[in-house]
C-alpha positions in Angstrom: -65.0 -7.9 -42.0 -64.6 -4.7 -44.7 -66.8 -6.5 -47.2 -69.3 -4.3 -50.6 -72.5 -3.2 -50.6 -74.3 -3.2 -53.8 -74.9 0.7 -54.8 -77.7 1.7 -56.2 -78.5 2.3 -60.1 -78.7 6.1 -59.6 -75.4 5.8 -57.4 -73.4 4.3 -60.3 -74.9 6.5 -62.3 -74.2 9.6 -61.2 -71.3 8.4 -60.3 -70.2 7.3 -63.6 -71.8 10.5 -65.3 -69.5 13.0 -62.9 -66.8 11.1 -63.8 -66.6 11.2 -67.6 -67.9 14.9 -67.8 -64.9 16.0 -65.3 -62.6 13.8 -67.2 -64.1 15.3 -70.6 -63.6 18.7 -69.8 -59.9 17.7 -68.3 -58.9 16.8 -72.0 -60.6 19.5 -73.1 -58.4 22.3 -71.2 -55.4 19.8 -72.7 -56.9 20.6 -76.3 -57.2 24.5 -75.6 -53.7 24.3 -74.1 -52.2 23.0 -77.5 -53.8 25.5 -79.7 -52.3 28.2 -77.5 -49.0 26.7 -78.2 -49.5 26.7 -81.7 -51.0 30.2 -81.6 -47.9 31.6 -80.1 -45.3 29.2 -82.2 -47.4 31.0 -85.4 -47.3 34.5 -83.9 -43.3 34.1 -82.7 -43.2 32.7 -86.2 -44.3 36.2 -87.8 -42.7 38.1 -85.8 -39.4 36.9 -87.0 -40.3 36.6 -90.8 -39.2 39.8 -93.4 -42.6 41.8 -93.7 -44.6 41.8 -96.7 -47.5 43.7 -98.2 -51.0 43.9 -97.1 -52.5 42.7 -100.1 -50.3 39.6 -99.8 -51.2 38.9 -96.3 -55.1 39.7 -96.9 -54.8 36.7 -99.6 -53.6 33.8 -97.4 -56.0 31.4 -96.3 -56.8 31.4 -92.2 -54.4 28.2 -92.1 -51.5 29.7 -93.3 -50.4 31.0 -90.3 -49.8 34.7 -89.6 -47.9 37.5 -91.7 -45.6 40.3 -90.7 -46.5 43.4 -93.1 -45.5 46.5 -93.3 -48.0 49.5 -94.4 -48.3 53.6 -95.0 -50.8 55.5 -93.9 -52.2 57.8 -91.9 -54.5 57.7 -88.4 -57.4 59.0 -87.6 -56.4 59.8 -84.6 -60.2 61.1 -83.8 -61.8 57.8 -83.7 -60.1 55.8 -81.2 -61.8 52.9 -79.7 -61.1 51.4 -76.4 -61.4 48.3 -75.5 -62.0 48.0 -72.0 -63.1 44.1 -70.4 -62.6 41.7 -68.1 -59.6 40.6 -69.1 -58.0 43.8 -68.7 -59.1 43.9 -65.2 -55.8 41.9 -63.9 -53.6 44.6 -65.8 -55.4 47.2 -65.6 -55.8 50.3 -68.5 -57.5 49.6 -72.1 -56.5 48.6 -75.6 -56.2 51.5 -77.5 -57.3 50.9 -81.7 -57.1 53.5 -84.1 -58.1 53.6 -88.1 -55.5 53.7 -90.6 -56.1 55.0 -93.7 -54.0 54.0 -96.6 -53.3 55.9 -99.9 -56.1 54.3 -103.0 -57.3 51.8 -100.1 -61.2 52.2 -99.7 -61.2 50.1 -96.9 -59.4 51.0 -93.4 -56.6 48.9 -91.3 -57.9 49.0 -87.6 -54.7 49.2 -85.9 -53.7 47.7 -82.4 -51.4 50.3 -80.4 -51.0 48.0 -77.6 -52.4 48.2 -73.7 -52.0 51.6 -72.1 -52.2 50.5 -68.4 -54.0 52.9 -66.1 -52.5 55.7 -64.0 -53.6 55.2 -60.0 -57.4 56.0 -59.6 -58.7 57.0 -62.4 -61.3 55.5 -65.0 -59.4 56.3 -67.8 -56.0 56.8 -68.7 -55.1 60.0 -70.7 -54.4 59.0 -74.1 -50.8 60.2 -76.3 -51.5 62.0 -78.9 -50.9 60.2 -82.1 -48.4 61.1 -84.8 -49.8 63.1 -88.0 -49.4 62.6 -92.0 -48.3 59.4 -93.4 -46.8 56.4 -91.2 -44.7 53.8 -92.2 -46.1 51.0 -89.4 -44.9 47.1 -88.9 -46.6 44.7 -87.4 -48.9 41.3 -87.4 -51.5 40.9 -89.4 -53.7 38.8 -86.3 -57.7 38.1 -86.4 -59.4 40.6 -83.9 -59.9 39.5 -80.1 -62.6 36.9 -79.3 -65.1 37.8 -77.5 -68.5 35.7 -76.3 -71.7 36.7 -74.5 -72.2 40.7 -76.3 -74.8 42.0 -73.4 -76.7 44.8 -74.3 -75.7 44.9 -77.9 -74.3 47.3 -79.7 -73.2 50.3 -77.8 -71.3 52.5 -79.9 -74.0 54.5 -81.9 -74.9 55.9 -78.3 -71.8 57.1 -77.2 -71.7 61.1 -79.1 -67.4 61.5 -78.1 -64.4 60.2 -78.8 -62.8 57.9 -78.1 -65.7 54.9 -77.6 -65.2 52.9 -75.2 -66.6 49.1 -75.7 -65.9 45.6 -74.0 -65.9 43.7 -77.0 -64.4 44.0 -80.5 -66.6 43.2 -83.5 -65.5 45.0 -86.6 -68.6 44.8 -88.0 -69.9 47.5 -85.7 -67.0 49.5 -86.0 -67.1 49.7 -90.0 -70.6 50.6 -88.9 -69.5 53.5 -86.7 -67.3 54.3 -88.8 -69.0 54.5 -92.0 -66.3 52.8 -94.3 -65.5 49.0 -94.7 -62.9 47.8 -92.4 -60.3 44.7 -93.4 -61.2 41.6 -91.5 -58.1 41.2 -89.1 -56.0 44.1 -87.3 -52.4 45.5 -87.4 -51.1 44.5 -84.1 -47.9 47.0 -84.3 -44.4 45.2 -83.0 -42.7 45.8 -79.1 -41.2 49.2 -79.4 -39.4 50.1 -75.6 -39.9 53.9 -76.4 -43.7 53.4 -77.0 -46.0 54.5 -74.0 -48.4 51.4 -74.9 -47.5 47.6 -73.8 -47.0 45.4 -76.7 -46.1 41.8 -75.4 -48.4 39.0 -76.7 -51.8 39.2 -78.1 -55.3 38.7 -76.7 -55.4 35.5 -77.6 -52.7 34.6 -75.3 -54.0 36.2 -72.4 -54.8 32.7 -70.8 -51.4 30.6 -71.4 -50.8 27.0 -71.9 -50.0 26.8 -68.4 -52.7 27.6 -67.0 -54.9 25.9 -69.4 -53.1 23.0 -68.4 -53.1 23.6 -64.6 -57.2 23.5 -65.0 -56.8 20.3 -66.9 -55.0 19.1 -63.7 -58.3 20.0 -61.5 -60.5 18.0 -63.5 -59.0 15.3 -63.9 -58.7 15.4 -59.7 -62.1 15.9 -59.7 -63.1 12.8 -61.6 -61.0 10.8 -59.9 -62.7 12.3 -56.5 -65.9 11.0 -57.6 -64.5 7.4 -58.3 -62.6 7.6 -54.4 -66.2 8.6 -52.6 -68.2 6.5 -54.8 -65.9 3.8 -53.2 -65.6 5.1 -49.7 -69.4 4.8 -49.6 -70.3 1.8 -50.5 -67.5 -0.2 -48.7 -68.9 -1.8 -46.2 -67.1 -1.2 -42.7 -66.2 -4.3 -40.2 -69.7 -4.9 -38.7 -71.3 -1.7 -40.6 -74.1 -2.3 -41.5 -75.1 -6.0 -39.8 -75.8 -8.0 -43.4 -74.6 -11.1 -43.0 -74.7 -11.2 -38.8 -77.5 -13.5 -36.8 
């Protein structure tokens, strides 16, 4: 008869260990999957708000949510910056930022144009020129993409043309490059259908709640897979093992 044989310590365990640390990082992905919602509910938020200045969005607090403004400036359309990483590779093509310089504003507005997705073959798309004298730009006024492990450091003092390319953003090292102070977020400018860049969502949302969620599913799968073949094992089969047979 199907009868249980007693596991060992390290069995149950294990066991017990795989189990919580899958069904940890199951809640987890169900954590990361609401703070993109509430990302994107902010950002669709902004987007259809009135725009207001720059010095009124530079004074909220980080919990305020985002803010539509509306600026004046002009580029620098000689210091673009590229960013080119991973999570471009699915797309393909680079982020294209650019300096804004703004009448009796000693600091500059870096300024996300959008993706400009690449063309066949080649390493590099060829970048539109940018318009010259003074702008009148709208967009949302976002932190600047996350990044995480920076190998290799900084690489941008090395590079002698323009535009740089990097795989992370730190704005630090660009006020750096640049040589003037930099405001702490970006400008990322609205859709526009005329606009040679892609302007959809921003790099925040480049993993959605969906998928966050669809991970979540896996781990939780995975937990309960340990539990199933912790059980399997030590089940004892009809005559298994002989315990309990003359």
């Amino acid at each position: 008869m199907s009868g249980w044989r007693r596991p060992t310590w390290w069995a149950v365990l294990l066991t017990a260990a795989g189990a919580l640390l899958f069904a940890c990082l199951g809640v987890w992905q169900l954590h990361r999957a609401d703070e993109k919602e509430a990302l994107l509910r902010r950002y669709a938020a902004a987007l259809a708000a009135p725009p207001v200045a720059l010095s009124v969005a530079a004074g909220r607090a980080p919990g305020e949510g985002y803010a539509r403004v509306g600026v004046r400036g002009e580029f620098l359309a000689d210091r673009r910056y590229l960013l080119d990483n991973p999570r471009h590779d699915s797309r393909g093509g680079v982020e294209v930022y650019v300096p804004l310089r703004m009448p009796g504003q000693p600091r500059l507005l870096l300024v996300d144009l959008g993706l400009l997705p690449g063309q066949g073959g080649e390493a590099r798309p060829d970048l539109p020129a940018l318009p010259s004298g003074e702008q009148l730009l709208q967009g949302v006024y976002l932190p600047p993409p996350g990044h995480a492990l920076e190998m290799g450091g900084d690489a941008l003092p090395g590079q002698a043309r323009w535009p740089k390319t990097t795989v992370y953003l730190d704005l630090g090292q660009l006020a750096a490059d640049l040589g003037q102070p930099l405001f702490p977020r970006v400008l990322a400018l609205e859709p526009e259908p005329a606009s040679p860049y892609q302007r959809s969502t921003p790099d925040f949302a480049a993993m959605p709640p969906s998928r966050h969620r669809a991970y979540a599913f896996q781990w939780f799968v995975f937990a309960a897979a340990a539990v199933v073949i912790f059980v399997l094992r030590h089940r004892s089969r009809r005559g298994g093992d002989g315990e309990g047979t003359p």
